[in-house]
Structure formats: structure tokens, C-alpha cells
VEXLUMLUM-569656 format. One record per residue (C-alpha): y, x, z; residue number from 1. Coordinates in steps of 0.02 Angstrom, whole numbers, m for minus. Example, Ala and Ser with C-alpha at 12.3 -4.5 7.8 and 13.67 -1.06 7.14 Angstrom:
NODE        y        x        z   num
NODE     m225      615      390     1
NODE      m53      684      357     2
//
This chain:
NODE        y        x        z   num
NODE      566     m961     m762     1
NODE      596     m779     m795     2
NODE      728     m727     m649     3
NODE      655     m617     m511     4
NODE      474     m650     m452     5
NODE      406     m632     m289     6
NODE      210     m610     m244     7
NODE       84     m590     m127     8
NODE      m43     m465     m213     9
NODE     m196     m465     m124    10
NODE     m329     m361     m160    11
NODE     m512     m448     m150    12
NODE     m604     m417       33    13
NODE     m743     m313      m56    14
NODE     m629     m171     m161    15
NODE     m527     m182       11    16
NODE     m686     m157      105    17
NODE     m739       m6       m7    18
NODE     m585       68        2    19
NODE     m568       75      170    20
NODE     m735      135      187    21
NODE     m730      285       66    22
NODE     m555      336      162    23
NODE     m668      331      352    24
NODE     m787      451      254    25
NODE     m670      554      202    26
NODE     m573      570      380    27
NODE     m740      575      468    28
NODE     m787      744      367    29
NODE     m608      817      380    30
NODE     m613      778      565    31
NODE     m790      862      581    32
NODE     m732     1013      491    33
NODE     m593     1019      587    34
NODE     m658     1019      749    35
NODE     m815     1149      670    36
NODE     m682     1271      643    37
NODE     m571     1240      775    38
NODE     m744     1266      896    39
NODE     m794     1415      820    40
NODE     m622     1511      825    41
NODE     m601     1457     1001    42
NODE     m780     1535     1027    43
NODE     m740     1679      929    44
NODE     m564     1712     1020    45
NODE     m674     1686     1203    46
NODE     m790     1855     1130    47
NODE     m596     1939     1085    48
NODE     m550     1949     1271    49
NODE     m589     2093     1354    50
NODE     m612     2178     1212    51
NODE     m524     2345     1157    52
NODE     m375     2282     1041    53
NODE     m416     2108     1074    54
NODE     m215     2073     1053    55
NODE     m249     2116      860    56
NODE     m425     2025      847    57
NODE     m374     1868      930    58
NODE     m219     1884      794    59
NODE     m345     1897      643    60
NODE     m431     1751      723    61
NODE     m305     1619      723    62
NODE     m241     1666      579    63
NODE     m412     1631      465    64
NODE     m446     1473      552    65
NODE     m233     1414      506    66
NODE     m283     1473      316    67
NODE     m454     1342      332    68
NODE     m366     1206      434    69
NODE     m225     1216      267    70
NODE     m384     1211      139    71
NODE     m422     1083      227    72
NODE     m244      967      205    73
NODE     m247     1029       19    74
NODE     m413     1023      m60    75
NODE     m469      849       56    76
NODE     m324      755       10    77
NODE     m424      594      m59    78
NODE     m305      461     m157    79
NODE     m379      280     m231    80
NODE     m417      279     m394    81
NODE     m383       87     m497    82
NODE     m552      148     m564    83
NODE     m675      127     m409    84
NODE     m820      255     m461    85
NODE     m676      385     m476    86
NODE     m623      330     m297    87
NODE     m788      394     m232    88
NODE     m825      509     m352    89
NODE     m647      597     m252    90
NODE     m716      539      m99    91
NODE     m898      633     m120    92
NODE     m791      782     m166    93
NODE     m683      793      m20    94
NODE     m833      779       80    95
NODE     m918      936       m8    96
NODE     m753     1025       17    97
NODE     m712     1005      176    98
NODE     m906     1059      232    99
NODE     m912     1222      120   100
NODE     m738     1265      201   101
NODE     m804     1247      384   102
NODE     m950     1330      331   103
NODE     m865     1454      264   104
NODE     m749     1473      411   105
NODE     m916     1491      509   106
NODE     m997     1612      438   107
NODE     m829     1716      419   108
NODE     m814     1698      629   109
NODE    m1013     1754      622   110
NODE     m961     1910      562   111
NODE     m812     1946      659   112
NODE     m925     1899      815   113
NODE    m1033     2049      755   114
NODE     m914     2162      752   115
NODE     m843     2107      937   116
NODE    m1025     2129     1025   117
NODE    m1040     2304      948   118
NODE     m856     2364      998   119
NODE     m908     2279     1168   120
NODE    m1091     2352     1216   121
NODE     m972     2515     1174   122
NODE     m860     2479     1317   123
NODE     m895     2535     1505   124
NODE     m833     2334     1540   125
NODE    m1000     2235     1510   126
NODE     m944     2038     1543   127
NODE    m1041     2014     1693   128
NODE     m935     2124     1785   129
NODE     m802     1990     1747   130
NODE     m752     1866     1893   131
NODE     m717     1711     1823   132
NODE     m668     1649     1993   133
NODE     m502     1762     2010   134
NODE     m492     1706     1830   135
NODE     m474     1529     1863   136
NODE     m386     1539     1995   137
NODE     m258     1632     1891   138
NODE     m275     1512     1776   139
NODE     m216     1389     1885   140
NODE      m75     1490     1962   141
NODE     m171     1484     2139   142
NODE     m125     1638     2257   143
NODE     m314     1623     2312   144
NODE     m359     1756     2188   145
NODE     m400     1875     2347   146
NODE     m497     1731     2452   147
NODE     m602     1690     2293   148
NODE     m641     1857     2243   149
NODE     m673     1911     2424   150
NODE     m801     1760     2445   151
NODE     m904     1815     2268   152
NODE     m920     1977     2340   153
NODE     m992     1921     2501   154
NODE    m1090     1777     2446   155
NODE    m1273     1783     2398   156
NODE    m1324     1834     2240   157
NODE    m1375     1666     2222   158
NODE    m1247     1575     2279   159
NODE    m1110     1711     2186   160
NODE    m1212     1677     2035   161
NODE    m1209     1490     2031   162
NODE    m1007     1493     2079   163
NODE     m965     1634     1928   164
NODE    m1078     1493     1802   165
NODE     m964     1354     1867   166
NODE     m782     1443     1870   167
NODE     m855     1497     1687   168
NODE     m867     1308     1631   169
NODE     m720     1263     1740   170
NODE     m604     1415     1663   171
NODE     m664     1350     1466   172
NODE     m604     1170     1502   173
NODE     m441     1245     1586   174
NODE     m392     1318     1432   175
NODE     m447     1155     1307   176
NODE     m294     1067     1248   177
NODE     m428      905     1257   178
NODE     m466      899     1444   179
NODE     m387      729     1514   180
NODE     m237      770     1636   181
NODE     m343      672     1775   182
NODE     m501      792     1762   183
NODE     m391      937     1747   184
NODE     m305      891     1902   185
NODE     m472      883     1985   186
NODE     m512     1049     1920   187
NODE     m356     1106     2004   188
NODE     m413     1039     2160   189
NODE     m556     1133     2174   190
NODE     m525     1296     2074   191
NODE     m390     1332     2215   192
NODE     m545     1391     2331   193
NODE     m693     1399     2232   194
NODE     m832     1427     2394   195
NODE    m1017     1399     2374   196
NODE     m978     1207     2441   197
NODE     m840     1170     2331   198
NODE     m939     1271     2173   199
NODE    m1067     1139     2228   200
NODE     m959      997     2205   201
NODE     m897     1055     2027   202
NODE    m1059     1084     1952   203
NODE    m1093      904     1983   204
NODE     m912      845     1909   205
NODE     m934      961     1743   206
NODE    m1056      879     1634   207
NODE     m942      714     1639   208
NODE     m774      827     1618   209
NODE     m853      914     1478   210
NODE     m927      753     1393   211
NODE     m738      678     1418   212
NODE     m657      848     1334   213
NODE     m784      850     1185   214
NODE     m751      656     1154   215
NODE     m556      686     1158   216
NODE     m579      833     1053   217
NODE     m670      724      930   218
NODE     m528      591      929   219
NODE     m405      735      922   220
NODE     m484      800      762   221
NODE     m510      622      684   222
NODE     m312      585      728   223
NODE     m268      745      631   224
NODE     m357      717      493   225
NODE     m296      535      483   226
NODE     m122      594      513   227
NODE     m126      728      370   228
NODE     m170      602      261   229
NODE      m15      490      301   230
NODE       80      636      277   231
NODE       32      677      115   232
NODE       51      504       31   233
NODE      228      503      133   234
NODE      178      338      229   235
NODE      281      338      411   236
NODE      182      319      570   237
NODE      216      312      766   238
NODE      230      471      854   239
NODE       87      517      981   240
NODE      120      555     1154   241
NODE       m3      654     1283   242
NODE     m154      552     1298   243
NODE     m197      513     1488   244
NODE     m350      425     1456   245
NODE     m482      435     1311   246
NODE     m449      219     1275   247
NODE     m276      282     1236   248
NODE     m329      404     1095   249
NODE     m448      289     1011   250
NODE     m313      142     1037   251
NODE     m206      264      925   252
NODE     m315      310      807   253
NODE     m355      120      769   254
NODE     m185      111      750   255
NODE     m157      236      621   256
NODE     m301      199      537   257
NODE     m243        4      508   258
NODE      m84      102      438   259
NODE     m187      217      317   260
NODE     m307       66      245   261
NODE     m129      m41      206   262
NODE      m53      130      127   263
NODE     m232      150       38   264
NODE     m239      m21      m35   265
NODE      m32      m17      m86   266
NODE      m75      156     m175   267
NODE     m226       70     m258   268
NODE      m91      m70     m288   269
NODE       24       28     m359   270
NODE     m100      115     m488   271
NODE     m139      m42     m543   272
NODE       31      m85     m596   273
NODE       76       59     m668   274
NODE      m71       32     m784   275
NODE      m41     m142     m817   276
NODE      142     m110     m849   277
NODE      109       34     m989   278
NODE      m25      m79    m1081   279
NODE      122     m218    m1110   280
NODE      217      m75    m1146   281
NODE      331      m40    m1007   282
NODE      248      160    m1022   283
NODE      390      261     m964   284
NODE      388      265     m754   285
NODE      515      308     m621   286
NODE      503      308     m445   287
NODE      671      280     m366   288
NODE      744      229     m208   289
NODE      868      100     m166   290
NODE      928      138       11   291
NODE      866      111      198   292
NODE      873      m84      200   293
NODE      752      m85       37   294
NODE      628       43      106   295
NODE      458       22       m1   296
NODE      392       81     m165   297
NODE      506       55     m292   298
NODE      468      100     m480   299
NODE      563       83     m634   300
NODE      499       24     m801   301
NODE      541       35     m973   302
NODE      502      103    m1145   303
NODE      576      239    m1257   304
NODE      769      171    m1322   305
NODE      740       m5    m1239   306
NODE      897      m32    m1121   307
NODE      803     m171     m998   308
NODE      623     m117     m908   309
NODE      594     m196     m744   310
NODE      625     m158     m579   311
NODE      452     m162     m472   312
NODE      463     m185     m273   313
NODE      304     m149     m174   314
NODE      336     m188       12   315
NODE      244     m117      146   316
NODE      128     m274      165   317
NODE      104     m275      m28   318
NODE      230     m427      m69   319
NODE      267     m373     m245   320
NODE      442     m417     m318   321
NODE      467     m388     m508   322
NODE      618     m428     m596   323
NODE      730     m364     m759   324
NODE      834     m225     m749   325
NODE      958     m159     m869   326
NODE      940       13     m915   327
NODE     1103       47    m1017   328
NODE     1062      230    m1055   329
NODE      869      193    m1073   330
NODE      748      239     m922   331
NODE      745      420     m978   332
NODE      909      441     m913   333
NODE      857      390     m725   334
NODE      770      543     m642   335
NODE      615      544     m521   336
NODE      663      510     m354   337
NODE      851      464     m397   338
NODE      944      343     m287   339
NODE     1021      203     m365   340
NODE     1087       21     m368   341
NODE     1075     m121     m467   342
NODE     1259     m179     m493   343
NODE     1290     m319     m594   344
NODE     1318     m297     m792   345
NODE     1477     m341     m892   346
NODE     1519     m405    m1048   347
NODE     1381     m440    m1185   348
NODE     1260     m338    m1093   349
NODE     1251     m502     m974   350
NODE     1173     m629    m1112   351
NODE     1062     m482    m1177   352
NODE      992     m485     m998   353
NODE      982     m641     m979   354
NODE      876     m663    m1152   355
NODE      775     m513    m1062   356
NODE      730     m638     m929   357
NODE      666     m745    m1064   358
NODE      567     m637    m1141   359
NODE      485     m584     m985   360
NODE      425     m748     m940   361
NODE      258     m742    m1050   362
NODE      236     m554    m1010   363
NODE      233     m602     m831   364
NODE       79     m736     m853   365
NODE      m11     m582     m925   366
NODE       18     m473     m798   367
NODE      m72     m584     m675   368
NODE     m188     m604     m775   369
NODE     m222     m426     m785   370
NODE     m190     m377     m612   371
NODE     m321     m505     m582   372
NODE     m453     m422     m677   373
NODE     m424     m270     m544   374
NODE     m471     m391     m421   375
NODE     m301     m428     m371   376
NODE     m249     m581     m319   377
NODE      m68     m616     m377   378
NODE        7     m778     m254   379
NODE      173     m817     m319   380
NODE      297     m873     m174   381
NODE      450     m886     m296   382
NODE      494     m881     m473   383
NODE      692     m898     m510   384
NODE      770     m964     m675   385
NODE      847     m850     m804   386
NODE     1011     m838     m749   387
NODE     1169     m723     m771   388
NODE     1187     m680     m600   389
NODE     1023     m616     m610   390
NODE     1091     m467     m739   391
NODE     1094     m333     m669   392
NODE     1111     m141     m734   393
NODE     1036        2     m648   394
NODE     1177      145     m598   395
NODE     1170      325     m498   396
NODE     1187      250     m303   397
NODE     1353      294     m231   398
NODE     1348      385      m59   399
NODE     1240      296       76   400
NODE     1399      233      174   401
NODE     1493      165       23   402
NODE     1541       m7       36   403
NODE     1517      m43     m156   404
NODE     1351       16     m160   405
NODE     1320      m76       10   406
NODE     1369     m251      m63   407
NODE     1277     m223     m241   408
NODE     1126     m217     m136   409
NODE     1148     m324       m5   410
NODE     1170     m465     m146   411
NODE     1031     m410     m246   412
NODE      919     m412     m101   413
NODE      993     m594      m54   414
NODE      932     m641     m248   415
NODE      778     m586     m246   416
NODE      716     m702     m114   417
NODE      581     m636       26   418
NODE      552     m478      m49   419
NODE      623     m388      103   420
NODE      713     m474      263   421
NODE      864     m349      227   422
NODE      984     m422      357   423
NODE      847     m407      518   424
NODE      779     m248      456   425
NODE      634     m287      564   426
NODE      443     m230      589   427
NODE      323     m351      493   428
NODE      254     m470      598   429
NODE      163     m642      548   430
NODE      338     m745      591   431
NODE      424     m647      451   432
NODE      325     m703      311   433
NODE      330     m868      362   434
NODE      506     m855      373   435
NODE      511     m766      202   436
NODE      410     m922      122   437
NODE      505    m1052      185   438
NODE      664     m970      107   439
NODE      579     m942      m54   440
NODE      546    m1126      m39   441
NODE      740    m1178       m6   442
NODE      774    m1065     m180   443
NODE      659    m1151     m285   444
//
């Protein structure tokens, strides 16, 4: 039985567990970083105002801390290794890195801090002569900036003094991108006539607003960090809107983090075939695509002169499809990342494919054997028969709208039995693979 296969590859719950594990690690120090050096520009840019040439300062600022938030997305990039003490030998590394580079970013914002106090304590404008109660009122576009600097000026020193601390905290959570739209909206209530009663009131509300702003800042980071990581291995994920609440945010970032550990274990996955396939031979790799209704990993096989490899489908949910593919001008002629088709062959290469389907039929056995000494479980759902419609040659894909190169897929997808659901084109869900098995059953 050496047609097209179709498998479940599972990969056992501890390497699974580990893996998942390492990548938390990893996010959980990017995220930290990130929010390190996001806190101390913010802090630094807060010493900027006021200041003579402040414009240019605040400029320097953001620009250093966008140089370590990229060091970040480059040097903590962590991938799966198929050899697990290389996994979190990457991981510990990433860790290091992205710890020295907040550091870093710290101690660079130390200095720059410096240099604002001295160019301040040389200015006539010392910052207690700033009223952070016109400020926040300003902030929130109130026309009470009069009233509130009117009442600061008559008010007790007290009483001036304990308003000027809260519009201070108030103002700092106005500008945070993290305070929750209903706490900001409560700000807004109160910042539009800040008097000693109301000044009161808020200094009661702040701890909670600012324990709800650090927590979503946290979150924020973590989602970044998680996100950047999708990015870079190319994996797709939902779009976030504003968070209203902080259950939303975490909701989220359980979300995307089920999507990383999947994309984590098909990358480990995928190294593992790649090195099973080059020990039996198949040494020569291409990844390729094959159109929208075969989205996944596909990779193309072969060895130096041969003109069959095999055609490897990784879905999403890491059903693995594997069958013969002709290569009539050898895999060295199909470049990285080319689109193409598998069309059926003609003429004499037919029965050579077909006696390719014979041959692969041991070499298959083997590979689950080996995958399974990666601590892979291989579950076959289908293996076909060797069979001539099954020989198929690889060719450049035609234009996405062609009709030929439509069909030539559509049929090879109906052939190779519950790797994808091509017609439906739908999300994964439980139904689907059961649907998927029983029609691998009906083929058998």
C-alpha cells in the first residue's frame, strides 16, 4: 500500500509539555523586558517635558527604546530544536538576551535622566511650579483649566498639595495606552473639576486604577511578545481589538498562546521530518506552496538526479500527508518558496511512478519508526494502493485564478483523502476530523 498516506503525528504529552514550557519562558522574559524598557522610556520622556529642547530629547528617547524593542524581535526569536537540550539551551539564551538588552536600555535612560536633571536645576522652571491640575484638565479637553487652577491657588497648602499629588497620578494614567476605557472615563469625570472633595474621591479610586493599568500593561507586553513570535515563524492569528476589560486581554492571550504551542510543536514536527527524510535519503528540501485551499507546510523531497521525492503535507493540526511526487527535472529545479501543482504525468513516466509507490512502501514503515524514536506518535488514518492515478508530476503553478491549475488541485486534494477539507475551507474544529476519518474509512 504505497499511494498517498495520511497521519495523525502526535507528539508525546511530556516533549509537548516541555515545549510549551520553554516557549512561556521565553515570552515571559521578552514580555518583562518589554515592559522594563517601555517603563523606563516613558519615565525618561515624563523628566523631557518641560525641559529646554525637550522636542529633540523626547525624539532621542523613543528612538533608543524602538532600536531595544527591535533587539528584542531579533536576538529573542526562540525556535524548537528536534534535539531537546538545544531547545533550552536557545531558550536560556533568549532569556539572557532579552535581560542584558533591558538592562542595557536602563542604564542608557539612567544617563540621559542625568543629563535632564542638570539642564533642569539650570532652568528658572523648577517642577513644582507645575500645575498638574490645568494639566489634566487639558488633558482631558475640559474648559475648566481656569476653575481648577483658580481653586489650587486659593486652596490650602494642604489641601493644594494633596490635589497637585492626585492630578499627578491621575495625568500619568491619562496618558497610558493601558488604562481600561471604564477607569479612564471615571478619570474624566472627575478631572473636569478637580476641588479638594473630588481630589478626595480620586485618591481613593487610584491605587485600584493604577493596579488595573499595570496588570493590562503586563498582558499588553506578554501579547506582544507572543505576537512577535507568530510573526516571525509566519503562523496567522486573530486580530486584537481595544480591550474593555482586563478578562478580555488575558482571554486573548490564552488564545494566542494555544496558537503558538500548536505552531511550536508543528515546527518541532517539521524538524523532525526533515531529518528523518535526509537519513533515508530524501536530503535535498523545498518548501513550496500549493495555493489557498492547501494552506499548511508543504515541503518537497528528493535526492540529487532522482526524478520522484515526495510531497510532505503538514496541516495546521499536525495531520501529516506524504505521498510520491514526480520530479521530472529533479528537485533542484523547484525553487524555495515556488508555487506549484501536482498535475498528473504522461506516458512512461506514469508506470515509473507507480513503481515509485512501490518502492516507498517499506521506506514508509521506517519512517514511523523513526519519527517514533522523536517521540512522535505516527496514527495512520489511510494508506491508498499504488495506483496510476496516483502519478503525479510536480510543475510551476499557473496563475491563482486558472482553471487548469484549479482542477489539478482540487483532484489531488480529493485523492489524498482527509489531509485538508478543501471544498469547506473551514476552521478546524473536532467535527472535521471526524468527518475527515470517516472518509478515509469509505477510501480504504
Amino acid at each position: 500500500m504505497s499511494g498517498p498516506k495520511t497521519s495523525e503525528l502526535l507528539i508525546e504529552r511530556m516533549i509537548a509539555a516541555q515545549l510549551e514550557a520553554w516557549r512561556m519562558d521565553v515570552d515571559d522574559a521578552v514580555a518583562a523586558a518589554r515592559r522594563a524598557v517601555i517603563a523606563a522610556r516613558d519615565e525618561t520622556l515624563a523628566r523631557c517635558a518641560g525641559c529646554e529642547g525637550a522636542g529633540e530629547e523626547s525624539a532621542a528617547v523613543r528612538a533608543a527604546a524602538d532600536r531595544a524593542l527591535a533587539r528584542l524581535r531579533e536576538e529573542c526569536s526562540w525556535m524548537p530544536a528536534i534535539v531537546l537540550e538545544e531547545s533550552q539551551e536557545r531558550a536560556e539564551r533568549c532569556q539572557r538576551s532579552a535581560a542584558a538588552i533591558a538592562e542595557a536600555f536602563r542604564a542608557e535612560m539612567a544617563a540621559a535622566g542625568e543629563r535632564l536633571e542638570r539642564r533642569a536645576a539650570q532652568q528658572s522652571a523648577a517642577e513644582d511650579a507645575v500645575d498638574f491640575m490645568a494639566l489634566l484638565a487639558q488633558a482631558f479637553d475640559g474648559g475648566a483649566e481656569a476653575e481648577t487652577t483658580e481653586t489650587s491657588q486659593s486652596a490650602g497648602a494642604p489641601a493644594a498639595d494633596l490635589a497637585q499629588g492626585v492630578a499627578r497620578r491621575a495625568l500619568a494614567l491619562v496618558h497610558s495606552p493601558h488604562t481600561l476605557p471604564a477607569d479612564r472615563a471615571l478619570l474624566l469625570e472627575h478631572a473636569r473639576a478637580l476641588t479638594d472633595d473630588t481630589a478626595t474621591q480620586l485618591a481613593l479610586l487610584l491605587p485600584t486604577m493604577e493596579a488595573n493599568e499595570r496588570a493590562m500593561g503586563e498582558l499588553a507586553a506578554s501579547i506582544a511578545a507572543t505576537e512577535a513570535a507568530l510573526a516571525a515563524q509566519g503562523v496567522p492569528f486573530p486580530a486584537a481589538g481595544p480591550f474593555a476589560t482586563l478578562e478580555e486581554a488575558a482571554a486573548y492571550r490564552e488564545n494566542l498562546r494555544e496558537i503558538q504551542a500548536q505552531a511550536d510543536r508543528n515546527t518541532y514536527l517539521q524538524g523532525c521530518i526533515d531529518t528523518v527524510m535526509a537519513a533515508h535519503g530524501y536530503d535535498i528540501a523545498r518548501s513550496v506552496s500549493m495555493g489557498r485551499d492547501l494552506a499548511g507546510t508543504h515541503r518537497l523531497f528528493g535526492a540529487g538526479g532522482a526524478e520522484a521525492g515526495i510531497h510532505a503535507f503538514l496541516s495546521a493540526q499536525g495531520d501529516l500527508m506524504l505521498q510520491v511526487a514526480g520530479l521530472p527535472e529533479g528537485i533542484e529545479a523547484v525553487a524555495e518558496g515556488e508555487a506549484v501543482a501536482l498535475e498528473g504525468a504522461e506516458g512512461s513516466r506514469v508506470g515509473d511512478l507507480v513503481e515509485a509507490q512501490r518502492d516507498f512502501c517499506a521506506v514508509y514503515d521506517e519512517i514511523a519508526d523513526d519519527l517514533a524514536a522523536y517521540g512522535i506518535v505516527n496514527a495512520v488514518r489511510y494508506r491508498a494502493e499504488p495506483d496510476a492515478a496516483f502519478s503525479r508530476d510536480v510543475r510551476p503553478a499557473e496563475a491563482e485564478d486558472g482553471a487548469k491549475g484549479r482542477n489539478a488541485q482540487a483532484a489531488d486534494a480529493g485523492q489524498i483523502a482527509g489531509a485538508a477539507n478543501v471544498a469547506g475551507a473551514a476552521p478546524y474544529t473536532p467535527d472535521r476530523r471526524r468527518k475527515r476519518s470517516a472518509a478515509a474509512r469509505e477510501m480504504r
